[in-house]
C-alpha positions, -999 to 999 in steps of 0.1 A, spaced: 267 732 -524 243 701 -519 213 704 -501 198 677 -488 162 676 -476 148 657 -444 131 630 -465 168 621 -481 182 616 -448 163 581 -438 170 572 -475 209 577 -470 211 560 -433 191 530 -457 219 527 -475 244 527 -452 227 501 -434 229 482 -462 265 483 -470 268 475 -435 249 442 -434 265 427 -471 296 441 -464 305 437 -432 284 410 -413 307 412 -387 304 446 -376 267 437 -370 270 408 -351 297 424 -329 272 452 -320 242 422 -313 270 404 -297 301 409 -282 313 372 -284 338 372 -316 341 336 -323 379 322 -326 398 289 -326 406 276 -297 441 279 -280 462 252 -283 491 251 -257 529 243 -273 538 207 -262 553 208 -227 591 201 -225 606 190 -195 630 211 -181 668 197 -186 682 173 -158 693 194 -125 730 186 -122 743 165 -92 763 180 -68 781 149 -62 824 145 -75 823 109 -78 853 88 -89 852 53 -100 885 39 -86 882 10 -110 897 -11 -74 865 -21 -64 861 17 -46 845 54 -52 860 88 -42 838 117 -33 859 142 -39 844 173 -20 835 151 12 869 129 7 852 98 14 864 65 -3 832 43 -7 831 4 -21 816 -1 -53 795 -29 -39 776 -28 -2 770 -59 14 735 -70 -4 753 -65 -36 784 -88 -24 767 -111 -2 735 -115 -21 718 -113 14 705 -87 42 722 -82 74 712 -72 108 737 -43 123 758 -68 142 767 -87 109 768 -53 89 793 -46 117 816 -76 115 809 -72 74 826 -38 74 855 -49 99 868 -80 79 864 -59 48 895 -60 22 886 -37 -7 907 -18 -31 935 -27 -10 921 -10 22 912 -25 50 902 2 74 869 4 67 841 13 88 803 19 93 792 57 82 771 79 97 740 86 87 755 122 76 784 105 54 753 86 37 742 116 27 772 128 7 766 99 -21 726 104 -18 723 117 -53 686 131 -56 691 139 -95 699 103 -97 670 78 -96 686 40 -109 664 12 -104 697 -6 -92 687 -22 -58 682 -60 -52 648 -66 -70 651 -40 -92 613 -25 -89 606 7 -108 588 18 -79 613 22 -59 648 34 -75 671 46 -55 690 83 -55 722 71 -62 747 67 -90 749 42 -115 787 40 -107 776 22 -76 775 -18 -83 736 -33 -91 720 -55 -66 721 -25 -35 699 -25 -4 673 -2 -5 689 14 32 719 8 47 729 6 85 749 34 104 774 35 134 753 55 152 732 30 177 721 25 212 712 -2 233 680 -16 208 685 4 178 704 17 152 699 50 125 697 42 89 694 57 61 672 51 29 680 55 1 644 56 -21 634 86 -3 669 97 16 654 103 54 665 82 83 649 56 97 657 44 135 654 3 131 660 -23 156 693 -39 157 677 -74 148 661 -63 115 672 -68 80 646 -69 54 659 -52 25 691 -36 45 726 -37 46 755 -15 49 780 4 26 814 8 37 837 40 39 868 55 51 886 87 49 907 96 25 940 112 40 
């Protein structure tokens, strides 16, 4: 058996300080510092999340009309901005709708703001309306015909105005009955 005597004892904790330091710097700067040095993160590139579905059954009638098959509404292709090339005011969206010949229908009428809701698609957003500006596409399907109003007019109206419904943002609007920037109306009817 060894003996060691207490002047060999400073000599050995000498040399194990000295492996210590060549050997492993790191173990002496982690005890100086806790701070370990590393690269920094770097986050994965971000993926959008895939395209929520739409909840709309649309049918391109290839007549000039669309079915929405879980509301059965029959809409035209084209609302009056996109046929006329204009805006209306309710009165004329009003006569529009009743001398209306479309897909060889002619009971159309003037939804409510509800029906409007059936085709708002808010998955969709189509820079499709009149002017076409980027900054305001609207929520509905590309089945629908280019050149759209940005709202349309409802039947639901009183003595000075009338509901409508937009379709950049999908609330409803009350408007006067005189007004027409940007508006017009998109026929339907039930389907039987």
């Amino acid at each position: 058996m060894i003996q060691f005597s207490k002047t060999q004892i400073p000599f050995l904790s000498v040399l194990l300080l000295a492996f210590v330091v060549i050997f492993c710097p790191g173990v002496i700067n982690a005890e100086r510092n806790l701070y370990v040095p590393r690269d920094p993160y770097v986050a994965p590139p971000y993926v959008p999340p895939p395209p929520l579905p739409s909840r709309l059954n649309l049918i391109d009638n290839r007549d000039g009309t669309i079915t929405e098959t879980k509301s059965k509404l029959m809409w035209t292709k084209k609302d009056s901005f996109a046929d006329l090339g204009r805006c209306l005011n309710w009165y004329d969206s009003k006569s529009y709708v009743e001398n209306l010949t479309t897909g060889g229908h002619n009971d159309w009428r003037m939804p409510e703001v509800w029906e409007y809701g059936e085709v708002y698609d808010n998955t969709e957003s189509n820079v499709m309306a009149m002017d076409h500006d980027p900054e305001n596409p609207l929520a509905l399907s590309a089945l629908f015909a280019d050149g759209a109003a940005y709202w349309y007019w409802s039947s639901e109206h009183g003595q000075c105005c009338a509901r409508t419904a937009y379709f950049v943002t999908g609330l409803p609007f009350v408007r006067t009955l005189d007004k027409c920037t940007n508006g017009g109306v998109r026929a339907v009817r039930n389907l039987p």
